[in-house]
C-alpha positions in Angstrom: -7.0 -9.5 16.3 -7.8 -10.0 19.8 -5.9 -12.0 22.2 -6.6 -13.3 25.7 -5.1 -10.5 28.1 -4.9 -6.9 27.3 -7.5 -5.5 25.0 -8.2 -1.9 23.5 -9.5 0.6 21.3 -7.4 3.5 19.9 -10.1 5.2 17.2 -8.8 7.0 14.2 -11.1 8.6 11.9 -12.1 9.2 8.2 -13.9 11.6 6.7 -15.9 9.2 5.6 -16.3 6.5 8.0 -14.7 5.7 11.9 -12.2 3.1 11.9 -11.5 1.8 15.2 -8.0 0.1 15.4 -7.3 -2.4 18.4 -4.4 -1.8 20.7 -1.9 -4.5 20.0 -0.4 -6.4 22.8 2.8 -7.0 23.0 4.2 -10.6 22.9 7.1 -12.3 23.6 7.7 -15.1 21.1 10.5 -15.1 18.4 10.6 -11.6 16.2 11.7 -11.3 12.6 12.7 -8.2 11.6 10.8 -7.1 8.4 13.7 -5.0 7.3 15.7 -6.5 4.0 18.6 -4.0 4.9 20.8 -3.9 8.3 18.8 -4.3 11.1 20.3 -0.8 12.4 18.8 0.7 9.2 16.2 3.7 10.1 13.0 4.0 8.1 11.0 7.4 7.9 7.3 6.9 8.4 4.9 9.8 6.6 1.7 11.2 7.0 -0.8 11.9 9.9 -2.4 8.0 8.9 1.0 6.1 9.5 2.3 8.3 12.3 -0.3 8.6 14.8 -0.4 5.0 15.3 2.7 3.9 15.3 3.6 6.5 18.1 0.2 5.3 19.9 1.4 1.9 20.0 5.0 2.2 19.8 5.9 -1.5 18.6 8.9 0.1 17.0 11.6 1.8 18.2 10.9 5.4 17.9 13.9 7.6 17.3 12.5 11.0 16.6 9.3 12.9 15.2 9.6 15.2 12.9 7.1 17.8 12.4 6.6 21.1 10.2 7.7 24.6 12.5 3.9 25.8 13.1 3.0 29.4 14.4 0.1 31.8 14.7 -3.1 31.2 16.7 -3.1 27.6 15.6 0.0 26.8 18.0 -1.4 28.5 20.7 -4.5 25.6 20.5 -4.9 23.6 24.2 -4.5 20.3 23.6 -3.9 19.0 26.5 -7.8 20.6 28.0 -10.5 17.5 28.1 -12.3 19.2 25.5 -9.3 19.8 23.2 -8.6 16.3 23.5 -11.7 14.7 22.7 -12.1 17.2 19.6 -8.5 15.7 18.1 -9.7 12.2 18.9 -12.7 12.8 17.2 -11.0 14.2 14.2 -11.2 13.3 10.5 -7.5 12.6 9.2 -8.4 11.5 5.4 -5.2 12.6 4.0 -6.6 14.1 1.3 -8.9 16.3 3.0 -7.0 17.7 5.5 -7.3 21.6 5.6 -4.9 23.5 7.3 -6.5 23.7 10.6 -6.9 20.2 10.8 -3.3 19.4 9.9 -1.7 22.1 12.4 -3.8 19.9 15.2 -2.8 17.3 14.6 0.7 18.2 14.2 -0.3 19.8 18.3 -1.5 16.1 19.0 1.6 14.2 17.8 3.9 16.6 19.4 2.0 16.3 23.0 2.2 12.4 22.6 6.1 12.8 21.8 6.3 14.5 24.7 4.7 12.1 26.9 6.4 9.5 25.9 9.9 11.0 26.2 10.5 11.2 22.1 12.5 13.8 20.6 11.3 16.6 18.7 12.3 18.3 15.6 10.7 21.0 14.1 11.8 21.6 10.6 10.4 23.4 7.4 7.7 21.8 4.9 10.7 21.5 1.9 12.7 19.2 4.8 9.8 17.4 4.9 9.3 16.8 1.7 12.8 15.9 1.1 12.3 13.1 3.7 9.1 11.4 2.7 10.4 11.7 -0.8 7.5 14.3 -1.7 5.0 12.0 -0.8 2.1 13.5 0.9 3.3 13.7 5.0 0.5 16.2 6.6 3.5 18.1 8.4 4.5 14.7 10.2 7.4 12.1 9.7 8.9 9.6 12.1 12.1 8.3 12.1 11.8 4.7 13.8 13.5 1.3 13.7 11.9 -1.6 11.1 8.7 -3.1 12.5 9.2 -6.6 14.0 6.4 -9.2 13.7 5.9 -12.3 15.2 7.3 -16.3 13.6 4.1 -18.2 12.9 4.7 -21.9 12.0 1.1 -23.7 12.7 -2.1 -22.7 13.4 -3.5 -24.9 16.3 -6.5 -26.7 16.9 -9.6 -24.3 17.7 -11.7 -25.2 20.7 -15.3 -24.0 19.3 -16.3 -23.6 22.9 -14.1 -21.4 24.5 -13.6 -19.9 21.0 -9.8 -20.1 22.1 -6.7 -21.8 19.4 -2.7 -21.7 19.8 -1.0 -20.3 17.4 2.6 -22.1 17.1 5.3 -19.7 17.0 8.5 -22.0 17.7 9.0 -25.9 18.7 8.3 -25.3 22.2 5.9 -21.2 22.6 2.6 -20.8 21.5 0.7 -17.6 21.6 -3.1 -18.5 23.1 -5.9 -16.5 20.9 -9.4 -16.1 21.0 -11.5 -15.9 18.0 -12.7 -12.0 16.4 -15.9 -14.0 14.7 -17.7 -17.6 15.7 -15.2 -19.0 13.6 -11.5 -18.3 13.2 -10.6 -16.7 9.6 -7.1 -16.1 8.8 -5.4 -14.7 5.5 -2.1 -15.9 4.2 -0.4 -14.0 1.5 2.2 -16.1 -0.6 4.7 -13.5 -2.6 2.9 -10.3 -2.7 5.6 -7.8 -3.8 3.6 -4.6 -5.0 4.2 -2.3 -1.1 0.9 -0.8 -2.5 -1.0 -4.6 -2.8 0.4 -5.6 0.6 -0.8 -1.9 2.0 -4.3 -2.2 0.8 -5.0 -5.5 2.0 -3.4 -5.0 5.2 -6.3 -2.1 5.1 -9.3 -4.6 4.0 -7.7 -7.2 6.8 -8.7 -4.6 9.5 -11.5 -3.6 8.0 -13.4 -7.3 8.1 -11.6 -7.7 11.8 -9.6 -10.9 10.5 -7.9 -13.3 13.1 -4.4 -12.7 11.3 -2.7 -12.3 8.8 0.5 -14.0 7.6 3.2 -13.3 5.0 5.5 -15.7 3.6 9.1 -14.5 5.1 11.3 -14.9 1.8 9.0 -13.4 -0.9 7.3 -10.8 0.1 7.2 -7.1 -0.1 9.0 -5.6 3.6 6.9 -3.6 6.0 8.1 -0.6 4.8 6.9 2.9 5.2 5.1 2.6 2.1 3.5 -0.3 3.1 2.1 1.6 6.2 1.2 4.4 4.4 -1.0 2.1 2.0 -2.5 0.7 4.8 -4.0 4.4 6.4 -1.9 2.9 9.3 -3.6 -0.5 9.8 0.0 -2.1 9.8 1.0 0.2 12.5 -1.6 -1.9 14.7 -2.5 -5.0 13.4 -0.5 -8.2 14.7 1.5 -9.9 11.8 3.2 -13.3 11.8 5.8 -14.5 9.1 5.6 -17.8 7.7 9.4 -19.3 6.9 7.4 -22.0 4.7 4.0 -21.3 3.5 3.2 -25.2 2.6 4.3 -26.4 5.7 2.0 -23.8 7.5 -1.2 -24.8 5.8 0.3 -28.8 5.5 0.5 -28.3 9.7 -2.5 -26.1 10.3 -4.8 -28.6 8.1 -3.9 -31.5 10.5 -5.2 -29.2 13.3 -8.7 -29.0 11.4 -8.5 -25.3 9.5 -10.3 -25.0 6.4 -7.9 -23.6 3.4 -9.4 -22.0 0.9 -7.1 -20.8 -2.4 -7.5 -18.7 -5.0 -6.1 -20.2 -8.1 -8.3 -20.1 -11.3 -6.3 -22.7 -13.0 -7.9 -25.6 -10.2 -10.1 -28.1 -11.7 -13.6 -27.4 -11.9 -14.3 -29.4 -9.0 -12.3 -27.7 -6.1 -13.9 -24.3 -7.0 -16.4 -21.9 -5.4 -17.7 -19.3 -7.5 -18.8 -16.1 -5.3 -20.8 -14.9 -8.7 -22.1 -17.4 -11.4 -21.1 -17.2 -14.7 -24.2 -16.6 -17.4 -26.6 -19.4 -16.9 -25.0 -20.9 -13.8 -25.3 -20.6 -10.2 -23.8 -19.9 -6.6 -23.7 -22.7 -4.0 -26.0 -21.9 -1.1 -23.7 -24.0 1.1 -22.1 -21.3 3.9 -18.2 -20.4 2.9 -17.1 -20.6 6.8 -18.1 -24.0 8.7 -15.1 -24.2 10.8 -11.4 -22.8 11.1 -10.7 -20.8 7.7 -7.4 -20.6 6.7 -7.9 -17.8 2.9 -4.4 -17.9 0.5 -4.2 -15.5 -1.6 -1.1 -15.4 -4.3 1.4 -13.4 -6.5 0.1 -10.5 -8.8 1.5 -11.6 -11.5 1.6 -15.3 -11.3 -1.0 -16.2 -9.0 -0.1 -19.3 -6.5 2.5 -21.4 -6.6 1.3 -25.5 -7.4 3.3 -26.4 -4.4 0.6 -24.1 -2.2 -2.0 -24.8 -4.3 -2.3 -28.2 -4.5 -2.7 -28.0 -0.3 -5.9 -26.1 -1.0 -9.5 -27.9 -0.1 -11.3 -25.4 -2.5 -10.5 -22.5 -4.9 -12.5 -19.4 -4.8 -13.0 -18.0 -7.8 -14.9 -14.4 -8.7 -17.0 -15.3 -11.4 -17.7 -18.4 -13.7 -13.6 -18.9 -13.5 -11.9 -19.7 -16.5 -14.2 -21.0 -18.5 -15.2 -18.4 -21.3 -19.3 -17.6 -21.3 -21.0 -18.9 -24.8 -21.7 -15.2 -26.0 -17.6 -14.6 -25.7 -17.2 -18.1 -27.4 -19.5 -17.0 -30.3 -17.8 -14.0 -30.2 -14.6 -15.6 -30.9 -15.9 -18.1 -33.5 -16.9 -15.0 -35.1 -13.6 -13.3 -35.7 -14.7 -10.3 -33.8 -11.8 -8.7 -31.8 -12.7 -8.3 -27.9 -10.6 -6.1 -25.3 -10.8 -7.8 -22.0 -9.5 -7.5 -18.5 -8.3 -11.5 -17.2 -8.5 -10.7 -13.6 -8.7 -8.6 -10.9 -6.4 -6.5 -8.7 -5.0 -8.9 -6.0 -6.0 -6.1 -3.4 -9.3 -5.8 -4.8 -10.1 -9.8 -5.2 -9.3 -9.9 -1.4 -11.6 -7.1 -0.7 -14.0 -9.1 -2.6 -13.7 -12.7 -0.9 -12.7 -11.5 2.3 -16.1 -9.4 2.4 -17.7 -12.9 1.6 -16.3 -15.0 4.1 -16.5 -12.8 6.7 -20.6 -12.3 5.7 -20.8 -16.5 6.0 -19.7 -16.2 9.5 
């Protein structure tokens, strides 16, 4: 998400791809804290993915870094020479692939930035580790830090195609100015996702396809948790987040202001949905997804979205013919033959899916 001031690049790396992850700016509008427990409750971030970037950015409160007592010719490694440091930056940190070498620098790395930035250090065995990401996978690294806080978001504002600039409303009276990451604004609202792995992965996809923003409805929704950031390799360590305290009168206010909302619900009639993929013997509109200000909604895992959000919808994407079964299945049916079938697909996937094709419309 890019905003009109301060602007960056922090690069973390997989072993299969580079992911670059913008350099939030900090704001100043009315915070939510995305902690259901006491606000003075710690949380323990994991792993080399989560960690890294939350103490990069610091938009918590960092308490203290844990990290797994190192020794041998690994500990001895410079990181603080220009060649050291461009090797770490440089450096792959899939979870799953990370040898030992790898995992001792970066456990150098995360100590040297604690160090710069005045947090505590900790150096305690691999079993205390364990014991405090739960056994979860942490690469020799865990954080204790405050719960994230994320920005109020109550309207999105009209977008000036021009200067490519928009408000977004964050109280009666503040606004934060933005400036558009594609020709068009795209924005993804997510109405009662409570799976912390869901959340994580689209938080992931989000970054990926360089969305505007993201939103999550305040009262229903799975917290930011550590889980959440692990899901996300980190992306919610970086990305800015809004909460929503009403997700119908977001989109009822932001449509007045000329976004586009697209839905997701399969149960809309035939005529508000867009089929990404026709079903046998139909076919995809040519018409471009993105024209303008797109607002996408996506809903529940289990119960999809809610009529009161749906029926605020312009159109329904749908994967696929929607609902309708295909005349072979029919036949099938008529029949009497038994047929195993999948009804959907993972909400995480789906939005990997339609976000990948509105951001290719742009």
């Amino acid at each position: 998400m890019n905003m009109l001031g301060k602007q960056g690049l922090k690069q973390v790396c997989s072993r299969a791809v580079q992911v670059y992850f913008p350099a939030g700016p900090r704001l100043s509008a009315q915070l939510y804290s995305t902690s259901r427990h006491s606000p003075s409750k710690v949380e323990l971030l994991y792993g080399a993915a989560s960690v890294l970037p939350a103490l990069d950015q610091q938009r918590r409160k960092i308490l203290r870094l844990f990290v797994r007592i190192q020794g041998g010719l690994y500990e001895q490694l410079d990181i603080e020479t220009p060649m050291s440091r461009k090797k770490l930056n440089h450096m792959y940190i899939r979870e799953d692939l990370l040898s030992q070498v790898e995992a001792s620098k970066l456990i150098q790395f995360a100590k040297s930035e604690a160090r710069k930035k005045n947090i505590p250090i900790r150096e305690i065995s691999q079993s205390r580790l364990d014991v405090l990401s739960e056994k979860r996978p942490n690469q020799g690294l865990v954080m204790e830090a405050m719960p994230l806080e994320v920005e109020i978001c109550r309207s999105l504002g009209t977008f000036d195609s021009e200067t490519s600039r928009y408000p977004v409303q964050t109280s009666a009276k503040e606004s934060i100015e933005m400036i558009s990451n594609h020709r068009f604004p795209i924005w993804l609202v997510l109405d009662s996702i409570m799976d912390p792995q869901n959340l994580g992965a689209i938080l992931r996809t989000a970054h990926f396809f360089n969305l505007d923003g993201v939103i999550i409805s305040s009262k229903e929704s799975a917290p930011l948790s550590p889980v959440v950031s692990k899901a996300s390799s980190g992306a919610l360590e970086v990305m800015d987040l809004f909460v929503a305290p009403s997700i119908p009168k977001l989109l009822e206010s932001s449509a007045i202001e000329g976004w586009h909302i697209y839905g997701t619900d399969i149960r809309a009639p035939l005529d508000q949905r867009v089929s990404l993929y026709p079903a046998p013997g139909g076919s995809v509109p040519r018409k471009p997804l993105v024209e303008g200000p797109t607002i996408l909604v996506m809903g529940n895992e289990g119960t999809g979205l809610k009529s009161s959000v749906s029926r605020l919808c312009h159109q329904h994407i749908v994967i696929g013919g929607g609902t309708e079964p295909s005349e072979h299945a029919q036949a099938a049916t008529n029949a009497g033959e038994e047929r195993l079938s999948v009804d959907s697909l993972n909400v995480s996937v789906a939005a990997g899916i339609i976000l990948s094709a509105l951001v290719a419309g742009v």
